[in-house]
C-alpha positions as protocol buffer text, in pm:
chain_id: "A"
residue {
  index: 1
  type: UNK
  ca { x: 1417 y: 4356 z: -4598 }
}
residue {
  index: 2
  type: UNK
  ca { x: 1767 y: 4453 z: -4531 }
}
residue {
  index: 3
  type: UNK
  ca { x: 2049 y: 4188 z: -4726 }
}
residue {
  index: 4
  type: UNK
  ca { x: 2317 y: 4197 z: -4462 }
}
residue {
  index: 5
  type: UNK
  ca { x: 2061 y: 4134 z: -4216 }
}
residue {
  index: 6
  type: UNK
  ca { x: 1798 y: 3888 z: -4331 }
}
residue {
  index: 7
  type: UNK
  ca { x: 2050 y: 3718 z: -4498 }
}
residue {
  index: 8
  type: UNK
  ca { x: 2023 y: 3288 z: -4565 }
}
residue {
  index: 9
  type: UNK
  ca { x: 2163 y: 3185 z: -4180 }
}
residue {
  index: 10
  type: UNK
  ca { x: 1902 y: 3424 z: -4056 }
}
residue {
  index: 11
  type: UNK
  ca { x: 1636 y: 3227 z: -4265 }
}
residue {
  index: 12
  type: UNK
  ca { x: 1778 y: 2935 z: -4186 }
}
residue {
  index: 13
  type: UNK
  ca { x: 1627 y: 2911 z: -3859 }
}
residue {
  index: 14
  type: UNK
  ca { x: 1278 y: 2979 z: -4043 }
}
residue {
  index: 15
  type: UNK
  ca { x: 1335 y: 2715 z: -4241 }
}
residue {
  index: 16
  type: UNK
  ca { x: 1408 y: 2457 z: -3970 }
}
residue {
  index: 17
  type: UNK
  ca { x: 1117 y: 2563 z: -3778 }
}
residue {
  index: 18
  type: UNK
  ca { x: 848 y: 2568 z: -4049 }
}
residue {
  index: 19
  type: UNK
  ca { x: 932 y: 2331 z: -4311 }
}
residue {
  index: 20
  type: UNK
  ca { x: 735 y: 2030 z: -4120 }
}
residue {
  index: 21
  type: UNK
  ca { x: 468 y: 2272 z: -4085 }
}
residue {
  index: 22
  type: UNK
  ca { x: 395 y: 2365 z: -4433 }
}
residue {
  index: 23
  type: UNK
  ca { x: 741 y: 2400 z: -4618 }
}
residue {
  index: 24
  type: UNK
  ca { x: 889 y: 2655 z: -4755 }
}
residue {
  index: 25
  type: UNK
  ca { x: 575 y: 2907 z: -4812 }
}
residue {
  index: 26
  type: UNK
  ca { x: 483 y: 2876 z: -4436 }
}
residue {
  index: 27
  type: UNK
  ca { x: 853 y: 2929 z: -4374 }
}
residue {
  index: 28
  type: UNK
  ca { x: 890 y: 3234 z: -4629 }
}
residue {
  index: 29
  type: UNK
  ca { x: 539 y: 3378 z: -4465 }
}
residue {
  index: 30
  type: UNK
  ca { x: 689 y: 3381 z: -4133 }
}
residue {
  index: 31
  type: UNK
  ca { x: 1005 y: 3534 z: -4225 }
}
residue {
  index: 32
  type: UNK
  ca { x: 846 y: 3804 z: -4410 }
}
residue {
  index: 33
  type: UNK
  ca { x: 612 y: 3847 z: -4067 }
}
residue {
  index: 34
  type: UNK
  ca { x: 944 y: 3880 z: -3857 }
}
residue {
  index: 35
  type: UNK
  ca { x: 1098 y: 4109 z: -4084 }
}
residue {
  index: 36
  type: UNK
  ca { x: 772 y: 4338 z: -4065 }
}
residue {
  index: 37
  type: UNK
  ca { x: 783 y: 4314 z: -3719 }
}
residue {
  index: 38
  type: UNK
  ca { x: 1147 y: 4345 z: -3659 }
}
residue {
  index: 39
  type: UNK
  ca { x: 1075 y: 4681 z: -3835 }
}
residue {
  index: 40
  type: UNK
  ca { x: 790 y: 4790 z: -3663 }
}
residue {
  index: 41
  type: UNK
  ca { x: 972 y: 4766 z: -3335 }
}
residue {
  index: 42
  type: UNK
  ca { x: 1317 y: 4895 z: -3415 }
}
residue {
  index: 43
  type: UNK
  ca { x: 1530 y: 4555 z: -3374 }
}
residue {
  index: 44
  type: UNK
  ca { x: 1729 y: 4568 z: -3690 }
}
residue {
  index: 45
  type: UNK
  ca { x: 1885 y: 4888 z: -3540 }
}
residue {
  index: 46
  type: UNK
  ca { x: 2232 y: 4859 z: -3463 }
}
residue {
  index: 47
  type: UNK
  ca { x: 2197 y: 5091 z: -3159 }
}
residue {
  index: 48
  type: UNK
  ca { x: 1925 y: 4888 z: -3019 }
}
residue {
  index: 49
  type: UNK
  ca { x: 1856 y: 5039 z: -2662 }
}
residue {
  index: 50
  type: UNK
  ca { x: 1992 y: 4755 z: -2415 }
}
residue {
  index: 51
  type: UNK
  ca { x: 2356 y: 4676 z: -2418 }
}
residue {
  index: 52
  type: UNK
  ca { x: 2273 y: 4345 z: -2243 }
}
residue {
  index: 53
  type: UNK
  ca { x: 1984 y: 4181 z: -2077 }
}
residue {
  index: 54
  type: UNK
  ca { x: 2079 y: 4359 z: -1734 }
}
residue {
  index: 55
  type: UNK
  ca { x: 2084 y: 4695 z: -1957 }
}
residue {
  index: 56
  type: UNK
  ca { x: 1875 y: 4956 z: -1691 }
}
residue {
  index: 57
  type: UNK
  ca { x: 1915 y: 5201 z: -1972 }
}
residue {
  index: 58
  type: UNK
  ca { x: 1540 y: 5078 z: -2073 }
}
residue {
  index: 59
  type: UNK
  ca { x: 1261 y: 5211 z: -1808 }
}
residue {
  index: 60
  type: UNK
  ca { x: 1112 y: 4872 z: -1892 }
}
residue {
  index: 61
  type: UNK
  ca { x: 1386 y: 4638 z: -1790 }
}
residue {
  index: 62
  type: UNK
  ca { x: 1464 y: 4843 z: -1480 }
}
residue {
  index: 63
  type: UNK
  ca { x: 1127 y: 4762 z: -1309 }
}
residue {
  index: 64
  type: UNK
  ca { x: 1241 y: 4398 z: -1384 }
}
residue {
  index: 65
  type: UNK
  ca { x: 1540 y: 4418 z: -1203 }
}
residue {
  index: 66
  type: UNK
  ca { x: 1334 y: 4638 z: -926 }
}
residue {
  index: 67
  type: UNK
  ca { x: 1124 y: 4345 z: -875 }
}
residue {
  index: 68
  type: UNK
  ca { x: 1418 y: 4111 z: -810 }
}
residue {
  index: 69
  type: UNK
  ca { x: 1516 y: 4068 z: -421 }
}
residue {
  index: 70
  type: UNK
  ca { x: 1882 y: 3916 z: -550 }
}
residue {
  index: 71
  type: UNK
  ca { x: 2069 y: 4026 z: -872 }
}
residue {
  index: 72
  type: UNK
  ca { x: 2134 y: 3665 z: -865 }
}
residue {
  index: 73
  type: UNK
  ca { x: 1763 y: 3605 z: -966 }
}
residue {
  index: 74
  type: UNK
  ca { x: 1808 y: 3606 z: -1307 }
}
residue {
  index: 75
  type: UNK
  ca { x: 2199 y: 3566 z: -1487 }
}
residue {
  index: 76
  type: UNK
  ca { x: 2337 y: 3521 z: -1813 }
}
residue {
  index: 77
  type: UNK
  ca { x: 2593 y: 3331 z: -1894 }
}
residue {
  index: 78
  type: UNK
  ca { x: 2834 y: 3231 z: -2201 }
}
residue {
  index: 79
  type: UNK
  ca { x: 3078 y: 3032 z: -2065 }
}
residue {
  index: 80
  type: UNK
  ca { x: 3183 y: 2880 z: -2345 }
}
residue {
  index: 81
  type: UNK
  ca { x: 3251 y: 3161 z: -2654 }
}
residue {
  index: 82
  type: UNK
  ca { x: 3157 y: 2876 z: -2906 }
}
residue {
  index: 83
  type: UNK
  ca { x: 2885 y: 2782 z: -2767 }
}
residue {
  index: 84
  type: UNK
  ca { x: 2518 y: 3001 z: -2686 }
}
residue {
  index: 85
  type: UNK
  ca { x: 2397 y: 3167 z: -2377 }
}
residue {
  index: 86
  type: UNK
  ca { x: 2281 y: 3009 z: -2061 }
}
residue {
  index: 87
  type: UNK
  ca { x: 2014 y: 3186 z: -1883 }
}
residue {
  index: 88
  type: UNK
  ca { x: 1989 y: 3080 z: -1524 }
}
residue {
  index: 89
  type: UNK
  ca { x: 1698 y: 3200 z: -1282 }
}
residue {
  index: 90
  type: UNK
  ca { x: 1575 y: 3145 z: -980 }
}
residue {
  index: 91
  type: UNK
  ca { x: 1212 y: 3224 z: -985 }
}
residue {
  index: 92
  type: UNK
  ca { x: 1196 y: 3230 z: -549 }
}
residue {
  index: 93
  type: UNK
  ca { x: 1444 y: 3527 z: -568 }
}
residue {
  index: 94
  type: UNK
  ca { x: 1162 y: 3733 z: -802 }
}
residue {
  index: 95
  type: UNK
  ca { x: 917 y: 3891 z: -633 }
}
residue {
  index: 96
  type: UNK
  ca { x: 625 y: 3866 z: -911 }
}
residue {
  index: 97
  type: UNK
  ca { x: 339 y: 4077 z: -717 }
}
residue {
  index: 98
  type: UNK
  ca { x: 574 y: 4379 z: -727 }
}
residue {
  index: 99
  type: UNK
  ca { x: 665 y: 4337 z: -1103 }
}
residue {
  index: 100
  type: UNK
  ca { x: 344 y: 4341 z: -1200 }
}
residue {
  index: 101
  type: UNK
  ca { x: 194 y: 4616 z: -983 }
}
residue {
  index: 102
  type: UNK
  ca { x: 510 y: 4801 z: -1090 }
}
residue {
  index: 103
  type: UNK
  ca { x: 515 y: 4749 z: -1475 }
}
residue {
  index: 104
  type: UNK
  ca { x: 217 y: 4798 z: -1772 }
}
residue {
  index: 105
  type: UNK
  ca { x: 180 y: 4509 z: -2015 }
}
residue {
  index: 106
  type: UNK
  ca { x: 304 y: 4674 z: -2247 }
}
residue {
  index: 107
  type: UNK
  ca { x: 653 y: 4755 z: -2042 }
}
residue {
  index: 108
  type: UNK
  ca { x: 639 y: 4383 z: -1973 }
}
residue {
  index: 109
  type: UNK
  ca { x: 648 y: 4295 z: -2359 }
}
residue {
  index: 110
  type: UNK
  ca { x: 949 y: 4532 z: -2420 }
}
residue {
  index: 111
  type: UNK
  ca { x: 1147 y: 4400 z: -2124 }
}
residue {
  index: 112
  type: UNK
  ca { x: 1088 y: 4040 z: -2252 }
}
residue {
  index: 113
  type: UNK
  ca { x: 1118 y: 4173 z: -2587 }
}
residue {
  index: 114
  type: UNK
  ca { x: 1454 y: 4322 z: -2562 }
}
residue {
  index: 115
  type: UNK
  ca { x: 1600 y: 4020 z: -2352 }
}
residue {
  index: 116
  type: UNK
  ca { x: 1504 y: 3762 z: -2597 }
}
residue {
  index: 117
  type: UNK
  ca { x: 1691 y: 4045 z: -2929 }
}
residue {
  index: 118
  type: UNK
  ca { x: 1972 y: 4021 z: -2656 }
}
residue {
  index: 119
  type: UNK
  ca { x: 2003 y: 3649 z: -2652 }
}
residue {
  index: 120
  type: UNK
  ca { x: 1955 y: 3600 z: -3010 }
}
residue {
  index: 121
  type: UNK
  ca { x: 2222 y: 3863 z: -3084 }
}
residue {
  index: 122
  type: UNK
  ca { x: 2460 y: 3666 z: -2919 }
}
residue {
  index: 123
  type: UNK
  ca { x: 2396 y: 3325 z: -3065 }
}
residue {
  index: 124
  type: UNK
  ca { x: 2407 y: 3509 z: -3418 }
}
residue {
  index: 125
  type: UNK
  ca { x: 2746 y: 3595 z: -3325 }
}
residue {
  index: 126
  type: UNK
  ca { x: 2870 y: 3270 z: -3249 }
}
residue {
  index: 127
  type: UNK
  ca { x: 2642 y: 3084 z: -3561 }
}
residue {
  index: 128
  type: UNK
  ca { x: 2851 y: 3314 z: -3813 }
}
residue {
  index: 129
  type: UNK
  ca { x: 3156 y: 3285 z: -3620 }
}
residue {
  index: 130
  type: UNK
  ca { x: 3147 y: 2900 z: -3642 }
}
residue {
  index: 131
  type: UNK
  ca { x: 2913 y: 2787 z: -3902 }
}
residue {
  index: 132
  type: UNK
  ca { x: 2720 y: 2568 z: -3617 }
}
residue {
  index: 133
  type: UNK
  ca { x: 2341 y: 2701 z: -3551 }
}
residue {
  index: 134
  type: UNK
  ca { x: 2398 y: 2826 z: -3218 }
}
residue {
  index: 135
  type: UNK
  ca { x: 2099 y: 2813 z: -2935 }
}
residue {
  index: 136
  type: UNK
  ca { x: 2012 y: 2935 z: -2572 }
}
residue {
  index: 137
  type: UNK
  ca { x: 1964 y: 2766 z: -2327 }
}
residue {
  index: 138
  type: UNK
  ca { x: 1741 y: 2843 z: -1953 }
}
residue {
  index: 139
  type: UNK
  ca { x: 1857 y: 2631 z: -1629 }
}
residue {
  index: 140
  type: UNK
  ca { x: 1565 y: 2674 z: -1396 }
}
residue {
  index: 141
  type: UNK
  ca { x: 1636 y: 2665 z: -1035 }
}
residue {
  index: 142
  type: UNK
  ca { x: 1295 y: 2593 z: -843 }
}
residue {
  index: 143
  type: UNK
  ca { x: 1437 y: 2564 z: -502 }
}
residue {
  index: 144
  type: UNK
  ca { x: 1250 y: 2776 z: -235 }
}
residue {
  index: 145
  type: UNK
  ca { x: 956 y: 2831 z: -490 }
}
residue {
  index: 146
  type: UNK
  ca { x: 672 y: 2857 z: -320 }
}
residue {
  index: 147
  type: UNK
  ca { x: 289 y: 2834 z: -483 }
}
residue {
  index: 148
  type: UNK
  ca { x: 237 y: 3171 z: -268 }
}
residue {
  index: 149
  type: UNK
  ca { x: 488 y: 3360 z: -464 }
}
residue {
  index: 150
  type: UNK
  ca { x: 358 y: 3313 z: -798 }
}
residue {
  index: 151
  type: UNK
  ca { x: 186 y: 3569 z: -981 }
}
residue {
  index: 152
  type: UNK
  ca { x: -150 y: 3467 z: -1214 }
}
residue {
  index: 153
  type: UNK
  ca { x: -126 y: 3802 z: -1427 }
}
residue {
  index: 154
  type: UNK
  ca { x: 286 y: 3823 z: -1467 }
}
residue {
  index: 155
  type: UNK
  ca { x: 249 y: 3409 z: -1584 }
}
residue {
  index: 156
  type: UNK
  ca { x: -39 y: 3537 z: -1857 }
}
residue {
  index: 157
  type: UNK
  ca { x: 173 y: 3791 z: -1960 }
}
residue {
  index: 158
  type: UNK
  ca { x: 495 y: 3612 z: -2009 }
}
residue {
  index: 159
  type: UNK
  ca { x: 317 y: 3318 z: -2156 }
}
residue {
  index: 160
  type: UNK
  ca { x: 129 y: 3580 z: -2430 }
}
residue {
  index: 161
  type: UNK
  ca { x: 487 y: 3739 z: -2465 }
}
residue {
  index: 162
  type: UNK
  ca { x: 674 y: 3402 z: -2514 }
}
residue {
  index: 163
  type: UNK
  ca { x: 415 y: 3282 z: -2765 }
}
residue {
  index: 164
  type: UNK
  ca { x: 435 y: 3604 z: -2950 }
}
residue {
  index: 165
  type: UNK
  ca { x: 810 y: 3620 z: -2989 }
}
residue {
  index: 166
  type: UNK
  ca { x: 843 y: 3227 z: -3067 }
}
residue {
  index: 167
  type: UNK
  ca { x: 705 y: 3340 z: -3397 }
}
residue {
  index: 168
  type: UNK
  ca { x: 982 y: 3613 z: -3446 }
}
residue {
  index: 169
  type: UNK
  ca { x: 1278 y: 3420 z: -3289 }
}
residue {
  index: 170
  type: UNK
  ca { x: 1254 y: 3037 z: -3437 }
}
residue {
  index: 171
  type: UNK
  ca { x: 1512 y: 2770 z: -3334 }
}
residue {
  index: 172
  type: UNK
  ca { x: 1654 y: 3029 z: -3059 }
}
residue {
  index: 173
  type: UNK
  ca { x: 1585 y: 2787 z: -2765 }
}
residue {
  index: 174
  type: UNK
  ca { x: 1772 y: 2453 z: -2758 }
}
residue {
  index: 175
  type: UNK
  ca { x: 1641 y: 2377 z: -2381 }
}
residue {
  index: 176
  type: UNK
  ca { x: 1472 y: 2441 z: -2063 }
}
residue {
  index: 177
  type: UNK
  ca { x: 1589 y: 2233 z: -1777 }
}
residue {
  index: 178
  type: UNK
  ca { x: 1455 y: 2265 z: -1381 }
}
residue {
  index: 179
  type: UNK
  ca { x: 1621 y: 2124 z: -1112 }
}
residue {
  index: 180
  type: UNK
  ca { x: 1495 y: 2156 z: -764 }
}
residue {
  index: 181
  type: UNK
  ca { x: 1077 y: 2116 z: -837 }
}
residue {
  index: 182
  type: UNK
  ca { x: 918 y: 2144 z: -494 }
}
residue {
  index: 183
  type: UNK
  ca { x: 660 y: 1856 z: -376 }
}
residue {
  index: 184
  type: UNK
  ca { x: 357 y: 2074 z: -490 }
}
residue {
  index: 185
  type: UNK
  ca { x: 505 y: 2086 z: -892 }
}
């Protein structure tokens, strides 16, 4: 537990997330978790080793962006400096086979572990800055997505990864939207 840290906007987003679920023990329970966790894996460091999502300083998130055939696969965006991020991707611009012959799951869980301390970084900024809870958003371009190009394993392991870090990162996302859904979606 660090005070400047863990402080009451930080477990304000616990609060929001788990107080339907069980109230405020469930919510206390899974802040202590994240804090154990964030510990564990080095995220309350100040010099946390990725100075943005596109950071290739990490051996993890470079065989991401190796497995992209466009930087423009995958962008972040704040347009807005009161506002949160916008993550835009465009899955047909990944090539999924190669990230996941290229990468161990355990490199996948830093990569998506380090992106998601990234984005919440940033709408931390902007929620003490303004006093509004600030979220992420993803805009999902499907366009040119074809069934062919998806990858069974990489989907497993982002879903397990997603699922694990919900628990850590609680009223980060404020909305997923896709535009462009092929026929076969």
């Amino acid at each position: 537990y660090k005070a400047h840290l863990h402080d009451d906007i930080w477990l304000l987003r616990f609060l929001l997330s788990h107080l339907s679920k069980g109230g405020v023990a469930t919510a206390a329970r899974a802040a202590l978790g994240a804090i154990e966790w964030r510990h564990a894996n080095g995220m309350d460091e100040p010099t946390l080793p990725c100075g943005g999502p596109e950071s290739l300083k990490v051996p993890a998130v470079a065989k991401v962006y190796n497995g992209l055939r466009d930087r423009a696969a995958v962008s972040y965006y704040v347009p807005d400096p009161d506002r949160g991020t916008v993550l835009v991707a465009v899955p047909s611009m990944v090539d999924f086979h190669k990230v996941v012959a290229s990468m161990t799951e355990e490199e996948s869980a830093i990569a998506h572990r380090l992106s998601t301390e990234w984005l919440f970084r940033q709408c931390d900024v902007v929620t003490r800055r303004t006093g509004y809870l600030t979220k992420t958003v993803r805009l999902i371009d499907l366009k040119g997505l074809r069934l062919s190009g998806l990858n069974r394993e990489f989907q497993r392991r982002d879903a397990k990864n997603s699922k694990t870090l919900e628990d850590f990162y609680p009223q980060l996302l404020g909305a997923v939207y896709l535009c462009h859904a092929p026929s076969w979606m």
